[in-house]
PQR file with spaces between the fields and no chain letter, atoms N, CA, C, O and H, PARSE charges and radii, in Angstrom:
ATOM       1  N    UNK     1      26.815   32.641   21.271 -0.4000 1.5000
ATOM       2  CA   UNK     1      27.724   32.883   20.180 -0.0000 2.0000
ATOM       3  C    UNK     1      28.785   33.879   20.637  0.5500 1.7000
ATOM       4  O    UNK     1      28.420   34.893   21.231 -0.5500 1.4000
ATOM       5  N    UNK     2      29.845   33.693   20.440 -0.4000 1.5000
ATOM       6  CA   UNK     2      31.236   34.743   21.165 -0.0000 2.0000
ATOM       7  C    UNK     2      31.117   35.565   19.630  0.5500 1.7000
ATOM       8  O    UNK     2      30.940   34.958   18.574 -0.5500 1.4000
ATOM       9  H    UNK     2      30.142   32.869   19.958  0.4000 1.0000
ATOM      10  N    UNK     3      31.217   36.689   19.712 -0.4000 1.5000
ATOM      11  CA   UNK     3      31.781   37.107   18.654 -0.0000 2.0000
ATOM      12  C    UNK     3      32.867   38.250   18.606  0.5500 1.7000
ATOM      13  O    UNK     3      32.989   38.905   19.641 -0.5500 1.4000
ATOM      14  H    UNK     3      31.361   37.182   20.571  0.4000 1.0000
ATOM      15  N    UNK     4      33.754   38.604   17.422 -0.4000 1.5000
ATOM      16  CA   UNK     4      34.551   39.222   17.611 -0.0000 2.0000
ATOM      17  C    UNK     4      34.881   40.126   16.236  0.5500 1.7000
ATOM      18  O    UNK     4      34.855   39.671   15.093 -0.5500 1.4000
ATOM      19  H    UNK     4      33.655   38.071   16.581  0.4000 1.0000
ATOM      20  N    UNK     5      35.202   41.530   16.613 -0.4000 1.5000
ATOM      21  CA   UNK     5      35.054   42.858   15.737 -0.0000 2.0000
ATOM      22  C    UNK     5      36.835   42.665   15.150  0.5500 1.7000
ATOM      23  O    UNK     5      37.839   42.422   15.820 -0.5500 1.4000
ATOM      24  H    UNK     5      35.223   41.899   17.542  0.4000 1.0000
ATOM      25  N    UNK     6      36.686   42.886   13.662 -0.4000 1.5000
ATOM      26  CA   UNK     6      37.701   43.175   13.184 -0.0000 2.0000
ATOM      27  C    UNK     6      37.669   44.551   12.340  0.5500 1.7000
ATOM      28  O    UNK     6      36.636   45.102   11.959 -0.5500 1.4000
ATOM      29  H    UNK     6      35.871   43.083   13.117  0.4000 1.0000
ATOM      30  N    UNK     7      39.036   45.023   12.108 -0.4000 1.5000
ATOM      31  CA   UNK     7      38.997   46.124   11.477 -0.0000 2.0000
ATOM      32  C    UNK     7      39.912   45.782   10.418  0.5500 1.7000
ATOM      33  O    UNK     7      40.813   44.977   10.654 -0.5500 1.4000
ATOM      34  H    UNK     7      39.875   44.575   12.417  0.4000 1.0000
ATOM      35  N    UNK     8      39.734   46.512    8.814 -0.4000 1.5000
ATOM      36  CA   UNK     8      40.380   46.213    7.695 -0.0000 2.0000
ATOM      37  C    UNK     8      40.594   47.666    6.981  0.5500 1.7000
ATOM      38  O    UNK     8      39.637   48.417    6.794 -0.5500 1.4000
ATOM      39  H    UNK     8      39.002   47.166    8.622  0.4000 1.0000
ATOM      40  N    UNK     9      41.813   47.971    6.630 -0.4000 1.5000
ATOM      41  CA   UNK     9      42.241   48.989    6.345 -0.0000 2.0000
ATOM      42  C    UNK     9      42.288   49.049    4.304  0.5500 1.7000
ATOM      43  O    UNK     9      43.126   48.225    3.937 -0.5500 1.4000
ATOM      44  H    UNK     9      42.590   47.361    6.782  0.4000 1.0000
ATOM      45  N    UNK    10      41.708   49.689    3.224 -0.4000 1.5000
ATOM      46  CA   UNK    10      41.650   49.872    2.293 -0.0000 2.0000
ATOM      47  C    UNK    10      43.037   49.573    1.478  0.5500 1.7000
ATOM      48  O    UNK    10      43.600   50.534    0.954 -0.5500 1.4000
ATOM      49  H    UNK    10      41.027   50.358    3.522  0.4000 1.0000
ATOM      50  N    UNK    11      43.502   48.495    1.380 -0.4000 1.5000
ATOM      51  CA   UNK    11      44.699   48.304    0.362 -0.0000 2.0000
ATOM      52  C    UNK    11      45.066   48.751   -0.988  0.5500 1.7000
ATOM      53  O    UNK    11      46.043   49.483   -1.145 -0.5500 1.4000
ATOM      54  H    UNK    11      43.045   47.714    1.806  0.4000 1.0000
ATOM      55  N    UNK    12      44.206   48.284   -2.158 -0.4000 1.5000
ATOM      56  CA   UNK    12      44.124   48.658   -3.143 -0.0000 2.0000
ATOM      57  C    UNK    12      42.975   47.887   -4.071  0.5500 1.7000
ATOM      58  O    UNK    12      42.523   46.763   -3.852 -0.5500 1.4000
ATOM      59  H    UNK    12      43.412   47.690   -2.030  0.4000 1.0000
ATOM      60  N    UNK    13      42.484   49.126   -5.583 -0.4000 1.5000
ATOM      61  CA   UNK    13      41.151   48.825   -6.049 -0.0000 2.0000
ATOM      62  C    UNK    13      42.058   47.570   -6.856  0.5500 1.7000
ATOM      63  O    UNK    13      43.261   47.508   -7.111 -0.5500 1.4000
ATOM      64  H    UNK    13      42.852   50.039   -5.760  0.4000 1.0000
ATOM      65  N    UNK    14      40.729   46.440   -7.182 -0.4000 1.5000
ATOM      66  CA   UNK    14      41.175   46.027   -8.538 -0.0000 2.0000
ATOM      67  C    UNK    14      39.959   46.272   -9.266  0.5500 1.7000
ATOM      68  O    UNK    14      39.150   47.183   -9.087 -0.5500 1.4000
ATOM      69  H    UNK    14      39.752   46.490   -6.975  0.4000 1.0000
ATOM      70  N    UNK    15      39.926   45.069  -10.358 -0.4000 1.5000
ATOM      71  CA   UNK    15      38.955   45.307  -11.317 -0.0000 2.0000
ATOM      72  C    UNK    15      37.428   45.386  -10.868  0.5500 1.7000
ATOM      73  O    UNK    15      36.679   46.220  -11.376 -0.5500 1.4000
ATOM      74  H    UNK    15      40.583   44.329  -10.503  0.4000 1.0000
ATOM      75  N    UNK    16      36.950   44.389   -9.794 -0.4000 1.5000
ATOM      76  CA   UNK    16      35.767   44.436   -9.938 -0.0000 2.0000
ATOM      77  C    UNK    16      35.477   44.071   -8.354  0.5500 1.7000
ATOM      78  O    UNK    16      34.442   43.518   -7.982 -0.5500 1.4000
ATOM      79  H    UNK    16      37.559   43.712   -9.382  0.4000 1.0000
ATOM      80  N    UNK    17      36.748   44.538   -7.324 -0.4000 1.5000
ATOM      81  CA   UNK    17      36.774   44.072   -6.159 -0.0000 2.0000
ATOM      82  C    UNK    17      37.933   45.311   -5.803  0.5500 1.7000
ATOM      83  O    UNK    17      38.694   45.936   -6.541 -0.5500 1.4000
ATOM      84  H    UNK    17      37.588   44.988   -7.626  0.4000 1.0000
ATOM      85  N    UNK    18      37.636   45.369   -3.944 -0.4000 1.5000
ATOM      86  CA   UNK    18      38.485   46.454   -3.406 -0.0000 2.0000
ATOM      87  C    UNK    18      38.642   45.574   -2.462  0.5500 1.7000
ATOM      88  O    UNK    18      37.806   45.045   -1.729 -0.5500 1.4000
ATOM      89  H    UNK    18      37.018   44.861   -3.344  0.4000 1.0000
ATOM      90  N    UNK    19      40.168   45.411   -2.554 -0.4000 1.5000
ATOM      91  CA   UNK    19      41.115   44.834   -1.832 -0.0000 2.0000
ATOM      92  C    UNK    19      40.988   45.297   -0.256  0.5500 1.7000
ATOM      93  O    UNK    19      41.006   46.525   -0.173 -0.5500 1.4000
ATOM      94  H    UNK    19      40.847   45.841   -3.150  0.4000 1.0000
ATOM      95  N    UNK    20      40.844   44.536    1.202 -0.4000 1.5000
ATOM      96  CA   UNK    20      41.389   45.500    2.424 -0.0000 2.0000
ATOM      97  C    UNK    20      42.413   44.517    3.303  0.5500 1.7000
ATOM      98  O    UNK    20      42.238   43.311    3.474 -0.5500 1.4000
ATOM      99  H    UNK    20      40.829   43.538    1.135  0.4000 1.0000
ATOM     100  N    UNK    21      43.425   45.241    3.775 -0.4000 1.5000
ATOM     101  CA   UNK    21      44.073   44.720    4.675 -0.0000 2.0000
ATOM     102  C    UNK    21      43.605   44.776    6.499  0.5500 1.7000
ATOM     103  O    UNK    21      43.193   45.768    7.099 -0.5500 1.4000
ATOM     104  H    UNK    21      43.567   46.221    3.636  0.4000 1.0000
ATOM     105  N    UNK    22      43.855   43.251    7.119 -0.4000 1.5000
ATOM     106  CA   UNK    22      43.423   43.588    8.713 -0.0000 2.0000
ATOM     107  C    UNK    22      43.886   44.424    9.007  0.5500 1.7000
ATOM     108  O    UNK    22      44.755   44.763    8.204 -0.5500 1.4000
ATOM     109  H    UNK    22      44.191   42.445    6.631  0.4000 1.0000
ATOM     110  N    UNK    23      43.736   45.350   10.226 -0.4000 1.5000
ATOM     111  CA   UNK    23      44.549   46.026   10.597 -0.0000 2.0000
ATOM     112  C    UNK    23      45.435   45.191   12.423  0.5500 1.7000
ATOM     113  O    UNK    23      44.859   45.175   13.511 -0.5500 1.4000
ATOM     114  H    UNK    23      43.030   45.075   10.878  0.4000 1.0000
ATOM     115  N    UNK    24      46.367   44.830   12.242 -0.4000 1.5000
ATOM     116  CA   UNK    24      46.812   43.898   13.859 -0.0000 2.0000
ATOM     117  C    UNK    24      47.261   44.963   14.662  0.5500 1.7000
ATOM     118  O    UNK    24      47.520   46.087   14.232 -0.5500 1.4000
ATOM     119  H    UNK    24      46.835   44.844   11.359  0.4000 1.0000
ATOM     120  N    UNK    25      47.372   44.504   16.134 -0.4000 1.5000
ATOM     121  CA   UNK    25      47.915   44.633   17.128 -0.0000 2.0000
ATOM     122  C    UNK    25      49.274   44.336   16.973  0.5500 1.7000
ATOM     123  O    UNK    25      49.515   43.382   16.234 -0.5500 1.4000
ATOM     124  H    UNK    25      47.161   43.591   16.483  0.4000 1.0000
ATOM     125  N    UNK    26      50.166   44.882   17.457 -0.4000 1.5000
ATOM     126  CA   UNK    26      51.554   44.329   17.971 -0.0000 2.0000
ATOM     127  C    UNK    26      51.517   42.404   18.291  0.5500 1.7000
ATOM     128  O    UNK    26      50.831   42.002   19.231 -0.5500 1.4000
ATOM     129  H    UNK    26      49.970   45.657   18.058  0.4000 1.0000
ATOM     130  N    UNK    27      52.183   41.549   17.556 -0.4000 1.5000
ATOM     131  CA   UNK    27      52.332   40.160   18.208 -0.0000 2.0000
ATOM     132  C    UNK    27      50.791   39.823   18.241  0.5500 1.7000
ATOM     133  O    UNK    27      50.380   39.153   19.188 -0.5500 1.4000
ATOM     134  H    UNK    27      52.740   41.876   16.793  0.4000 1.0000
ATOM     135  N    UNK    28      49.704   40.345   17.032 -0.4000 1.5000
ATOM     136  CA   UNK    28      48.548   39.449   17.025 -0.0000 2.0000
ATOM     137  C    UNK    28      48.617   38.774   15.736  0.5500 1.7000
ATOM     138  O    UNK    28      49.147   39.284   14.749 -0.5500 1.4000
ATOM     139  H    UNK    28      50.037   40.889   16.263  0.4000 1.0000
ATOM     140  N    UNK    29      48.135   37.743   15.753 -0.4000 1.5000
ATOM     141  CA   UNK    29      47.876   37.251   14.363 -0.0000 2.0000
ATOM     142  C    UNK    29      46.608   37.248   13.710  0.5500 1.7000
ATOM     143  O    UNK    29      45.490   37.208   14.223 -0.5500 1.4000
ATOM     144  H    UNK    29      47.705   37.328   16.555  0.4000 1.0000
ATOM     145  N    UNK    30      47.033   37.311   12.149 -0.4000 1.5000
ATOM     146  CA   UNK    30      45.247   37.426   11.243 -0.0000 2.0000
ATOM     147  C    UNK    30      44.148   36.810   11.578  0.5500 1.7000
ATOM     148  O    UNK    30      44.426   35.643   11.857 -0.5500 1.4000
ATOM     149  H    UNK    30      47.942   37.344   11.733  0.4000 1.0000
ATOM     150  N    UNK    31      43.350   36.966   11.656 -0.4000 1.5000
ATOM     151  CA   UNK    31      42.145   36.050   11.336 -0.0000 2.0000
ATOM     152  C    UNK    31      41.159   35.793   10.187  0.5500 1.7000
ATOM     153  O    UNK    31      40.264   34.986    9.940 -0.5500 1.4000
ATOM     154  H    UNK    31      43.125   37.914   11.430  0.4000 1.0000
ATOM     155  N    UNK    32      41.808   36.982    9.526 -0.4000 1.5000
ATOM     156  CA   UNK    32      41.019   36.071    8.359 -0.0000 2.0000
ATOM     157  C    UNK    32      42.603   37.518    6.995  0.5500 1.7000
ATOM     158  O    UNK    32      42.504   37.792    5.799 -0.5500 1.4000
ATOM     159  H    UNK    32      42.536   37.638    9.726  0.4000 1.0000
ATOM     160  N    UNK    33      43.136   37.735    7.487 -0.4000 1.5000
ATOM     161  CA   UNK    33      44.082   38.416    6.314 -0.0000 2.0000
ATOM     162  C    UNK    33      43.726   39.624    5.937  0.5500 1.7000
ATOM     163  O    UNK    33      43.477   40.685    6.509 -0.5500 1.4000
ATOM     164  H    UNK    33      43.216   37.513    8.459  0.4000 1.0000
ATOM     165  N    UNK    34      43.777   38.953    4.041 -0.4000 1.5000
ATOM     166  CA   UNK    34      42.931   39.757    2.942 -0.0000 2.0000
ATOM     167  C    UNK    34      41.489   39.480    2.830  0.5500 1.7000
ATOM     168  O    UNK    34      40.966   38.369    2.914 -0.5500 1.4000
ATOM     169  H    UNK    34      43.980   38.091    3.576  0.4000 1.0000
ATOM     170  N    UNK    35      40.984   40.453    2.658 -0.4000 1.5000
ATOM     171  CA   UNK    35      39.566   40.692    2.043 -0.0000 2.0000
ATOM     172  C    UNK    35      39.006   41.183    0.892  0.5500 1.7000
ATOM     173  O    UNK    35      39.369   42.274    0.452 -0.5500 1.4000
ATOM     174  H    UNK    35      41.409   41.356    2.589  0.4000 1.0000
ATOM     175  N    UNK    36      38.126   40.486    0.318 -0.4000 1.5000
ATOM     176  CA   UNK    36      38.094   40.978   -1.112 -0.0000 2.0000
ATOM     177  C    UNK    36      36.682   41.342   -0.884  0.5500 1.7000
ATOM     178  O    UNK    36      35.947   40.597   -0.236 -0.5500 1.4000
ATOM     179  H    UNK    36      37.832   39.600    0.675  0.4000 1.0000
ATOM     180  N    UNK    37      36.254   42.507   -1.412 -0.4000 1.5000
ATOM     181  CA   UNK    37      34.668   43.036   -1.436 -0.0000 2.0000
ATOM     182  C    UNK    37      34.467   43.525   -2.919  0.5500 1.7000
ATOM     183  O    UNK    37      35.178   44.206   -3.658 -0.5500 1.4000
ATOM     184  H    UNK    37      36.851   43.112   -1.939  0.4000 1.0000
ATOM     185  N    UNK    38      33.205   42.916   -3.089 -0.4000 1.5000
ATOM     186  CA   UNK    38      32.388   43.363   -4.437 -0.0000 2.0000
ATOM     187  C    UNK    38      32.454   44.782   -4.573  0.5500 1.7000
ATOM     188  O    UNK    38      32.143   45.368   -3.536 -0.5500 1.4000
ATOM     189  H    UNK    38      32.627   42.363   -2.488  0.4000 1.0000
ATOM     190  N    UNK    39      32.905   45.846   -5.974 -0.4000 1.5000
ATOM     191  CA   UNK    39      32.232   46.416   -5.560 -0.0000 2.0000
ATOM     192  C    UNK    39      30.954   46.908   -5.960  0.5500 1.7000
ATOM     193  O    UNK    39      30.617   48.087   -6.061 -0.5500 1.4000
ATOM     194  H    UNK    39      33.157   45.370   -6.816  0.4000 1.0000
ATOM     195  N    UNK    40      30.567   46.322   -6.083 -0.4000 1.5000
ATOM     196  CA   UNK    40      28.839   46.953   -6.509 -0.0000 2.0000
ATOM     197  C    UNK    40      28.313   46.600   -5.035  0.5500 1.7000
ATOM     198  O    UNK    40      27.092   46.582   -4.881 -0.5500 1.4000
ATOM     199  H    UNK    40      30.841   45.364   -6.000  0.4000 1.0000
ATOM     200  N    UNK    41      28.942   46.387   -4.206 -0.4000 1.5000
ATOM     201  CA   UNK    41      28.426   46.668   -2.851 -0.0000 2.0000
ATOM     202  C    UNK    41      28.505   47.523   -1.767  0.5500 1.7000
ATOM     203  O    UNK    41      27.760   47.753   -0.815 -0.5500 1.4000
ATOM     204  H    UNK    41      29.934   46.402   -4.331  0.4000 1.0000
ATOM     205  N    UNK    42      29.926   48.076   -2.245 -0.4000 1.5000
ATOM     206  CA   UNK    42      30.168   49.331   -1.830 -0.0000 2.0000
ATOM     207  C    UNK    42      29.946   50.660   -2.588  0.5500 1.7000
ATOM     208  O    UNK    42      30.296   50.669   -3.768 -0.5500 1.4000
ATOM     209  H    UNK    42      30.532   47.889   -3.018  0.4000 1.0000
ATOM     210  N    UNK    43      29.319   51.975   -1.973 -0.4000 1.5000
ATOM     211  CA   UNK    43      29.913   53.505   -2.773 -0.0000 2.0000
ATOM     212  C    UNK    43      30.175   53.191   -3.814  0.5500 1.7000
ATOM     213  O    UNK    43      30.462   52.090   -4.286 -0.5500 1.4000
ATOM     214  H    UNK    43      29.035   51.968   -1.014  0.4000 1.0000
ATOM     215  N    UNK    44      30.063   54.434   -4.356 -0.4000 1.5000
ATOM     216  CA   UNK    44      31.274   54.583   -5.783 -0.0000 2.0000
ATOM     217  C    UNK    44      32.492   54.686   -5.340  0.5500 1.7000
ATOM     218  O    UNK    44      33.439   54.088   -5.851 -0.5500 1.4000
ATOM     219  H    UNK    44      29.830   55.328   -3.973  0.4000 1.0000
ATOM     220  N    UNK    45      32.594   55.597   -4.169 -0.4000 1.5000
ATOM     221  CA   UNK    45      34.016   56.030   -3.292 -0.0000 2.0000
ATOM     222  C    UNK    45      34.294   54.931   -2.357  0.5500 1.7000
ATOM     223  O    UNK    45      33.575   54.919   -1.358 -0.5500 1.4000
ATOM     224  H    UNK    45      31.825   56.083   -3.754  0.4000 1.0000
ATOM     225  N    UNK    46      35.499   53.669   -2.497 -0.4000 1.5000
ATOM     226  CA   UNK    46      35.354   52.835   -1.375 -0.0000 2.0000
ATOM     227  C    UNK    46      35.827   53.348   -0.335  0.5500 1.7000
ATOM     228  O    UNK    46      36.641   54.269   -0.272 -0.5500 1.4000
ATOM     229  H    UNK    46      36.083   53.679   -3.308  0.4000 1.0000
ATOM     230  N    UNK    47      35.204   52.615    0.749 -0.4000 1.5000
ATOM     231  CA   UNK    47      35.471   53.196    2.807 -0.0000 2.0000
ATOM     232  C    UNK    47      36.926   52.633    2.503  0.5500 1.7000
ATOM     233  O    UNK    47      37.409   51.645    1.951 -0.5500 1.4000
ATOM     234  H    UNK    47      34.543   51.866    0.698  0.4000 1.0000
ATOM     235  N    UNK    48      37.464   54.016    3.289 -0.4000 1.5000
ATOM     236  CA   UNK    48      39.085   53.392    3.786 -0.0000 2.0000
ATOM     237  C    UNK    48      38.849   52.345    4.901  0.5500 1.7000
ATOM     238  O    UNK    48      39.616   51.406    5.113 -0.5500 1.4000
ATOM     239  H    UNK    48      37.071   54.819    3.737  0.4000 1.0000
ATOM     240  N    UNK    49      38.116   52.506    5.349 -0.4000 1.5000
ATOM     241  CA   UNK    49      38.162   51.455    7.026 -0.0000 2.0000
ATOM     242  C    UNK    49      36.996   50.711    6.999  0.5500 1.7000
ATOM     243  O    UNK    49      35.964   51.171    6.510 -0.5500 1.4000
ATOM     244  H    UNK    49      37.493   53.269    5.176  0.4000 1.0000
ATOM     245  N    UNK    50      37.057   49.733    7.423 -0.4000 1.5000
ATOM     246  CA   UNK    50      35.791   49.005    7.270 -0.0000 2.0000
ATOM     247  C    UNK    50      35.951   47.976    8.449  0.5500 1.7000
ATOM     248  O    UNK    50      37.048   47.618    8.876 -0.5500 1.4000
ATOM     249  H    UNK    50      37.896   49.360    7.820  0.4000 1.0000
ATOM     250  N    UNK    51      34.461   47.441    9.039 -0.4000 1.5000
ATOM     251  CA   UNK    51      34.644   47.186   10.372 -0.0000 2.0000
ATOM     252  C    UNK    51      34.319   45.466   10.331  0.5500 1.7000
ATOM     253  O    UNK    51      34.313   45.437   11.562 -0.5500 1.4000
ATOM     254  H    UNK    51      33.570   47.732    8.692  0.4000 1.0000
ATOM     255  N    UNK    52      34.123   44.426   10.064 -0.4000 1.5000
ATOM     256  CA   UNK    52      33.553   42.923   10.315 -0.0000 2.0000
ATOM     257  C    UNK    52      33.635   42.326   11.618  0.5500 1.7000
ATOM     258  O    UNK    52      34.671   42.256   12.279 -0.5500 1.4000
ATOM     259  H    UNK    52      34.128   44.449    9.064  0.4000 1.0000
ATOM     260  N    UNK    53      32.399   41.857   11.997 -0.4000 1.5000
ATOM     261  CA   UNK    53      31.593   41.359   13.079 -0.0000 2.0000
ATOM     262  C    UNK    53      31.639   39.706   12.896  0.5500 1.7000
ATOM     263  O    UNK    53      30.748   39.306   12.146 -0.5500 1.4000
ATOM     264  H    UNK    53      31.557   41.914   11.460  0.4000 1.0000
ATOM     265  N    UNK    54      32.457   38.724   13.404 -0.4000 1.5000
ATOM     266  CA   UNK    54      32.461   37.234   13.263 -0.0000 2.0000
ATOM     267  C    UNK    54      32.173   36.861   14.488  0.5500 1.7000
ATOM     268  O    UNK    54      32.580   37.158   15.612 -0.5500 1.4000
ATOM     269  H    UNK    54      33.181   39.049   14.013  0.4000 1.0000
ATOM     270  N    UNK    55      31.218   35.994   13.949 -0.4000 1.5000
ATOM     271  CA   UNK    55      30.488   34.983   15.259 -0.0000 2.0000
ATOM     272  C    UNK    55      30.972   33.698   15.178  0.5500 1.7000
ATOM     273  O    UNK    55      31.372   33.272   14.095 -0.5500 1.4000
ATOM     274  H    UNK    55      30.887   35.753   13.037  0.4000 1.0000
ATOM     275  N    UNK    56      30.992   33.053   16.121 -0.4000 1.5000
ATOM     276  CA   UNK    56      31.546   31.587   16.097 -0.0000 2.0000
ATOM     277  C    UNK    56      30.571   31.110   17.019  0.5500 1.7000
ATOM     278  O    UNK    56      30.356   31.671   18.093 -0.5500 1.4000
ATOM     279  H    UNK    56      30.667   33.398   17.002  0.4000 1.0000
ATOM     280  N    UNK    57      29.883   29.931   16.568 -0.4000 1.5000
ATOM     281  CA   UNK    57      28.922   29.609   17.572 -0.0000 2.0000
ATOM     282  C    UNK    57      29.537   28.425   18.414  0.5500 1.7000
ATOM     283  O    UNK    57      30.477   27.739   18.010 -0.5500 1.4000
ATOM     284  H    UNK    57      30.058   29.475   15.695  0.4000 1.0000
ATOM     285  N    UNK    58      28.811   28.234   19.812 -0.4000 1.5000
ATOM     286  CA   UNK    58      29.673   27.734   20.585 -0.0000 2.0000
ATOM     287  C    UNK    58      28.369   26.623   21.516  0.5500 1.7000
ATOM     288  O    UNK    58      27.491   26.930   22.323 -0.5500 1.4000
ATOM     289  H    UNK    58      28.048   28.791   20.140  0.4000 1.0000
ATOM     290  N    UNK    59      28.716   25.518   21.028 -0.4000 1.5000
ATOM     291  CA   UNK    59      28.001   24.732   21.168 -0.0000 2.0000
ATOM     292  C    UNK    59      27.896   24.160   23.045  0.5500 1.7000
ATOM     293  O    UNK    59      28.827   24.231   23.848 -0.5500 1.4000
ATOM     294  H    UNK    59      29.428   25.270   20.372  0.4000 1.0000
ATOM     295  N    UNK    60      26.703   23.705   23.284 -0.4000 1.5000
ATOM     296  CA   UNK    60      26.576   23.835   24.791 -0.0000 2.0000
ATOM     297  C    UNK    60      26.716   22.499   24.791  0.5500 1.7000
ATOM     298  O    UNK    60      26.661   21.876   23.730 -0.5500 1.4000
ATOM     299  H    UNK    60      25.947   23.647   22.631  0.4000 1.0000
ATOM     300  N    UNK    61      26.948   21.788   26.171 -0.4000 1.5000
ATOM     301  CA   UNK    61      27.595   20.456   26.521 -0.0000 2.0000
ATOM     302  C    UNK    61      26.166   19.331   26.261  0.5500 1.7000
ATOM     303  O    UNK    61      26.100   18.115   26.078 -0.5500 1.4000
ATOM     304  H    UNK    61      26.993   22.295   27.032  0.4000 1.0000
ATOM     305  N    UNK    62      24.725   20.852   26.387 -0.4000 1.5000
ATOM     306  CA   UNK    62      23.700   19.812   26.533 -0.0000 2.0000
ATOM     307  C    UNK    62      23.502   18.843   25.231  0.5500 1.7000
ATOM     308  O    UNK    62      23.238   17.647   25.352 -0.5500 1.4000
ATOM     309  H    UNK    62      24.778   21.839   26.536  0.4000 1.0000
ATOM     310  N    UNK    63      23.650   19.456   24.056 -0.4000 1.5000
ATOM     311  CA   UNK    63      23.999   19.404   22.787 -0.0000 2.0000
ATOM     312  C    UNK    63      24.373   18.328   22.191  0.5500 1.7000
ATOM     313  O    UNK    63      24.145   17.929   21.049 -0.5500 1.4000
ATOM     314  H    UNK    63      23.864   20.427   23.958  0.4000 1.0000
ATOM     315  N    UNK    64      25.184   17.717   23.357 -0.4000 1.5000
ATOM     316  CA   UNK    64      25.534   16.325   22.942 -0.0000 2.0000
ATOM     317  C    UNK    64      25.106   14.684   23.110  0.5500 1.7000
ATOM     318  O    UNK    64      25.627   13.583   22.934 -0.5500 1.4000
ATOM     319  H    UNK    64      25.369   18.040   24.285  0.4000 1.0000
ATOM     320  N    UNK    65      23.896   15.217   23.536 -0.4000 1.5000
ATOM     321  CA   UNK    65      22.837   14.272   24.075 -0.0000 2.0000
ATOM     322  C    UNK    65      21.836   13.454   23.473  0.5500 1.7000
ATOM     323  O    UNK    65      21.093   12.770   24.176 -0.5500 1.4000
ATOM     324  H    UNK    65      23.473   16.111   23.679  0.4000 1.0000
């Protein structure tokens, strides 16, 4: 499985969800944007920064047999 770390920067609360923005590189593009998180899953105080771990699984040649 390749996987790959993103970072999302605290945008703004709404009603029943806290908004985060990716944070990019110079000339990278999103991979996944906006993020919307519950919050009854976070604190009372939401994290300014927050980190997501995506796996992409990567299927082997034997696989196709």
């Amino acid at each position: 499985m390749n996987t790959h770390e993103l970072t999302f920067k605290l945008e703004k609360e709404t009603k029943n969800t806290v908004r985060y923005a990716e944070v990019l590189e110079d000339g990278e593009a999103p991979v996944i944007g906006t993020l919307y998180v519950q919050k009854t899953y976070l604190p009372t105080t939401p994290i300014e920064v927050l980190s997501v771990t995506i796996g992409i699984a990567v299927e082997s040649e034997d696989s196709n047999a």
